[in-house]
C-alpha distance (Angstrom), angle and dihedral (degrees) to the residues before:
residue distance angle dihedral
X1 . . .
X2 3.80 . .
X3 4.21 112.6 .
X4 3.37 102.3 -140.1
X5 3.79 120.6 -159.3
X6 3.93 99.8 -99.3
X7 4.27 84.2 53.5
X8 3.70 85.3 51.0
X9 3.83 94.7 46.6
X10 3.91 88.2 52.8
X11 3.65 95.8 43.1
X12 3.66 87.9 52.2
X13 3.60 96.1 53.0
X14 3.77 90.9 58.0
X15 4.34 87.6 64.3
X16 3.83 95.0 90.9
X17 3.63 92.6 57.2
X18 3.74 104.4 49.9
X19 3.98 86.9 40.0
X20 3.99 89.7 58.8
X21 3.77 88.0 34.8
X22 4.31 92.9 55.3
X23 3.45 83.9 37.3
X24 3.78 100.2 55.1
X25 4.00 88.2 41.4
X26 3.80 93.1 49.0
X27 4.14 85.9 49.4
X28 3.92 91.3 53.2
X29 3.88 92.9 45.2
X30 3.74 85.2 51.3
X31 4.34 98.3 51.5
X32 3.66 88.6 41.6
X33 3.82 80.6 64.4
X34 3.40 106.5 35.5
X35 3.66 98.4 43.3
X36 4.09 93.4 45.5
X37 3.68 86.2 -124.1
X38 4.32 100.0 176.3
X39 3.40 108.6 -121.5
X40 3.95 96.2 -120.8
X41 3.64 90.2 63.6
X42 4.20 102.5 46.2
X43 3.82 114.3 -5.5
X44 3.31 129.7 -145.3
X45 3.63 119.1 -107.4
X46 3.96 91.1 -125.8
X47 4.15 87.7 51.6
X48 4.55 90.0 49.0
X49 3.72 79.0 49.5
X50 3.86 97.1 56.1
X51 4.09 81.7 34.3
X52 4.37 86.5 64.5
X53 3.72 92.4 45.5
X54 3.95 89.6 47.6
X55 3.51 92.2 49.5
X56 3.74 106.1 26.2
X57 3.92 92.3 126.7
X58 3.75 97.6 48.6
X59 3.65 90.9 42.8
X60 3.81 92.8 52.2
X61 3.77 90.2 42.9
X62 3.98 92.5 60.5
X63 3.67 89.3 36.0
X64 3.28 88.7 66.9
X65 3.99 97.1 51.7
X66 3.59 89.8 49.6
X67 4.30 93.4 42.2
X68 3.88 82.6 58.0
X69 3.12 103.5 46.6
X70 3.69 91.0 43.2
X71 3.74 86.9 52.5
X72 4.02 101.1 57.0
X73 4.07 87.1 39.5
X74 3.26 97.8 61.3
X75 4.03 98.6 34.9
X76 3.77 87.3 53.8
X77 3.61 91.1 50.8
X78 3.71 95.1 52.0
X79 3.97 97.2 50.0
X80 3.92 83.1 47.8
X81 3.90 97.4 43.5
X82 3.66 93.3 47.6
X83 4.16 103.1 42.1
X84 3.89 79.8 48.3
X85 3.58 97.4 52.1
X86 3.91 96.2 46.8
X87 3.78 79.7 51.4
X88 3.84 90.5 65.7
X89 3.15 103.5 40.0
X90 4.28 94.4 46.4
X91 3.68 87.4 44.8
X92 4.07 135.7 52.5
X93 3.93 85.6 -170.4
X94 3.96 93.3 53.7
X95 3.78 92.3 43.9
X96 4.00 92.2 54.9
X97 3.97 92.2 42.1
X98 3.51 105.6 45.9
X99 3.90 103.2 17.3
X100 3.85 96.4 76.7
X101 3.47 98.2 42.4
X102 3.75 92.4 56.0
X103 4.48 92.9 50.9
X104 4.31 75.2 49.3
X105 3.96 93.1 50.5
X106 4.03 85.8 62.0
X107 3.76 90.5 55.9
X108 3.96 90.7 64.8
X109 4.22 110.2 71.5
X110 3.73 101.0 -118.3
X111 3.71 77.6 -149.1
X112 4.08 93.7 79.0
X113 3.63 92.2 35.7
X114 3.84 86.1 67.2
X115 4.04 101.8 74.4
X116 3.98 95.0 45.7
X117 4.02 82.2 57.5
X118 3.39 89.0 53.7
X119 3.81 94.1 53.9
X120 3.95 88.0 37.5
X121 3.50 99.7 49.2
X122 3.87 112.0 11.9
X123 3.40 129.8 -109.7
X124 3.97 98.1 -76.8
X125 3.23 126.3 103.0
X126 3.78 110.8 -72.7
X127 3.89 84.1 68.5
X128 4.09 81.9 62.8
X129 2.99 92.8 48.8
X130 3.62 103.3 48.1
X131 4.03 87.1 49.7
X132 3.79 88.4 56.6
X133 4.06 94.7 49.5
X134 3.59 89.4 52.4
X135 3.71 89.5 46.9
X136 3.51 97.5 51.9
X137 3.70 107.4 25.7
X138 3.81 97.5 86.1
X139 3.47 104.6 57.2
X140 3.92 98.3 41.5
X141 3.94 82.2 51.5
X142 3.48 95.8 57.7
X143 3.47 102.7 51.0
X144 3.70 97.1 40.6
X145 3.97 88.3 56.2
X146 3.99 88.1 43.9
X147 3.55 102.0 43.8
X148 4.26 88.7 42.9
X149 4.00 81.6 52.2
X150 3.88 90.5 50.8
X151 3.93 98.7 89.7
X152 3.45 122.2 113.1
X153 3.29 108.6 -115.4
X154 3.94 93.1 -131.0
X155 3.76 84.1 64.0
X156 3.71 86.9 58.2
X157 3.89 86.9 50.0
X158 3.48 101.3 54.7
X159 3.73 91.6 44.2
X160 4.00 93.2 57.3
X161 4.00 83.8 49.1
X162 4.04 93.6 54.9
X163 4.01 81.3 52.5
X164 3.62 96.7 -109.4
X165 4.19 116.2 162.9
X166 3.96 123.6 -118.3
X167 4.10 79.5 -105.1
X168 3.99 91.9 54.2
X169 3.06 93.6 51.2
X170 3.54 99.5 52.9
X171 3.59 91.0 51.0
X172 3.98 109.6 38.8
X173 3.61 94.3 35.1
X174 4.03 117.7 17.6
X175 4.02 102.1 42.7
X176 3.94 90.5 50.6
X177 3.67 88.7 57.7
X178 3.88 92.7 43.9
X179 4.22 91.2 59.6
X180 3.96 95.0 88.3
X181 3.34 86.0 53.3
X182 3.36 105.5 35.3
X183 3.95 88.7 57.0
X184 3.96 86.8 45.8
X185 3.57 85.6 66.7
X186 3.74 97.4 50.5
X187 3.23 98.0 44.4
X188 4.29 85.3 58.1
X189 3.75 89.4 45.3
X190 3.84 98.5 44.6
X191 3.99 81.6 70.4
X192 3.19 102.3 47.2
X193 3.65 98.8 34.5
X194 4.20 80.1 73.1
X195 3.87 94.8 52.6
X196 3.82 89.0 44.3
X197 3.86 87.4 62.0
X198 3.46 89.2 41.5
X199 3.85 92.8 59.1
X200 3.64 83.5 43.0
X201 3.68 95.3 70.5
X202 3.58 92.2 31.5
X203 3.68 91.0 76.4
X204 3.38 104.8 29.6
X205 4.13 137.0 3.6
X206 3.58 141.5 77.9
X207 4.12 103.0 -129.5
X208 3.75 132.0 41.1
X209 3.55 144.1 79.7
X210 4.12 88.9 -80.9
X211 3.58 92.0 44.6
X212 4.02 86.3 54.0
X213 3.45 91.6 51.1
X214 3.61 99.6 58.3
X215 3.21 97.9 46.3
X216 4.32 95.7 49.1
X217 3.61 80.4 48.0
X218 3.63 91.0 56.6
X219 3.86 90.3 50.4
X220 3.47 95.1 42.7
X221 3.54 92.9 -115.8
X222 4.04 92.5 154.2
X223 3.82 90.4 168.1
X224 3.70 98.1 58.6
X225 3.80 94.3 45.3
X226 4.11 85.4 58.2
X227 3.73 88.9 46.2
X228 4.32 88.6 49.4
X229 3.90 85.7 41.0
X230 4.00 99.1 55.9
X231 4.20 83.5 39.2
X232 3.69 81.4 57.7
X233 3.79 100.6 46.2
X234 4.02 86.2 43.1
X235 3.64 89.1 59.5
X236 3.27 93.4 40.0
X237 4.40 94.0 57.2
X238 3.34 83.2 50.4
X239 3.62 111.3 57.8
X240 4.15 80.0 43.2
X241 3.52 88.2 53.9
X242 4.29 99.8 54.4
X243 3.59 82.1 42.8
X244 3.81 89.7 61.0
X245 3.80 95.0 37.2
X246 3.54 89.8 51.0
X247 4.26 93.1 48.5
X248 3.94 76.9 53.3
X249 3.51 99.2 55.5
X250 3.83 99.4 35.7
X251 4.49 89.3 46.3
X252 4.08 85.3 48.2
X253 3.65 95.6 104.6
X254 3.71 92.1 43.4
X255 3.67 131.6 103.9
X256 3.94 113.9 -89.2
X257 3.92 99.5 -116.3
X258 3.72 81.5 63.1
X259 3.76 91.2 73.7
X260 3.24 93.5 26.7
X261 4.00 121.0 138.9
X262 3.75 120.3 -158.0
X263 3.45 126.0 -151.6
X264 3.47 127.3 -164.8
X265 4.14 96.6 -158.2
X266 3.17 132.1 37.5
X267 4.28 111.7 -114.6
């Protein structure tokens, strides 16, 4: 594959971060040492490292669970999030019925909702799943119903003058101008669609990278709950990351200033 200039540009851009990263993880390894710190009270980075290739096959195995689960969650919550939001913005009646009990949902800590769905449900994984909608339902929600309520309503004008329906126009003209914030909503749900499985198995399961942390905790094993912690976050980047290559490919077509980022410095 040839690396054209723009790839190198981008690739480039990334350097800061993985030099303060390195250099953060080079700092711990050296406090660890300096400061005698024992190793089943703060590991070093070098000793979570050895910890991963140790337990690569366990970790993977949970990782799994917890990918899956992760996977329906958040897939759910997106056919949900987005048939609801249409629903408020077609409908006055739908907005004032559902709308305010979804701001009131975000009052409650999803946190203590999690053990009554384990006595509810069970501790398979529709409770896991259920903990991930709620985590993620809210923010892809919002931005749907902002980013459908975007359009100028001059564009709305001219489309009624071509002769287009209520239903064309929602289609041709309002969901195209939803996309940057449809994806805006993903990409805060693809984060906390991970910790929502996490919780998940927190409270009740018996596989899965939450489910292995307890139980290292409860050992004392504080290397192997680093190692399931920077699995976590590595899954976590990831699922960010095909969110934002898939906003990518889906805004290609569109004009720049749509993906545009302002800065107000120069760096």
């Amino acid at each position: 594959m040839i690396m054209t200039p723009s790839v190198w540009f981008r690739l480039f851009e990334w350097i800061p971060a993985v030099i303060v990263m390195v250099a953060l993880l080079i700092l711990w390894e050296l406090l660890v040492h300096v400061m005698d710190i024992q190793s089943w009270l703060l590991p070093p980075p070098s000793v979570i490292a050895m910890e991963i290739c140790n337990s690569f096959d366990i970790l993977m195995k949970h990782t799994g669970v917890t990918v899956s689960e992760t996977v329906i969650g958040f897939l759910i919550s997106v056919l949900c999030a987005v048939g609801l939001a249409s629903g408020i913005v077609w409908s006055r009646t739908v907005e004032r019925a559902t709308y305010p009990i979804i701001i009131a949902s975000q009052t409650i800590p999803i946190i203590t909702i999690a053990p009554l769905l384990i006595i509810w449900v069970g501790t398979d994984i529709h409770s896991k799943v259920i903990v991930i909608v709620l985590f993620t339902f809210f923010p892809i929600v919002i931005n749907v119903v902002q980013g459908l309520r975007s359009v100028e309503q001059e564009m709305v004008d001219m489309f009624r003058t071509l002769g287009a329906s209520p239903f064309q126009i929602f289609l041709k003209l309002m969901i195209p101008s939803a996309l940057p914030g449809f994806f805006a909503g993903l990409k805060v749900a693809s984060v906390f669609s991970v910790v929502g499985a996490v919780i998940g198995e927190w409270f009740g399961s018996s596989a899965g990278l939450g489910w292995f942390i307890k139980i290292a905790g409860g050992q004392f094993q504080t290397a192997r709950i680093f190692a399931a912690i920077a699995v976590l976050s590595t899954v976590a980047i990831l699922f960010f990351l095909l969110i934002v290559f898939l906003e990518k490919w889906s805004l290609r077509k569109y004009p720049p200033t749509a993906q545009r980022v302002i800065r107000l410095g120069e760096s």
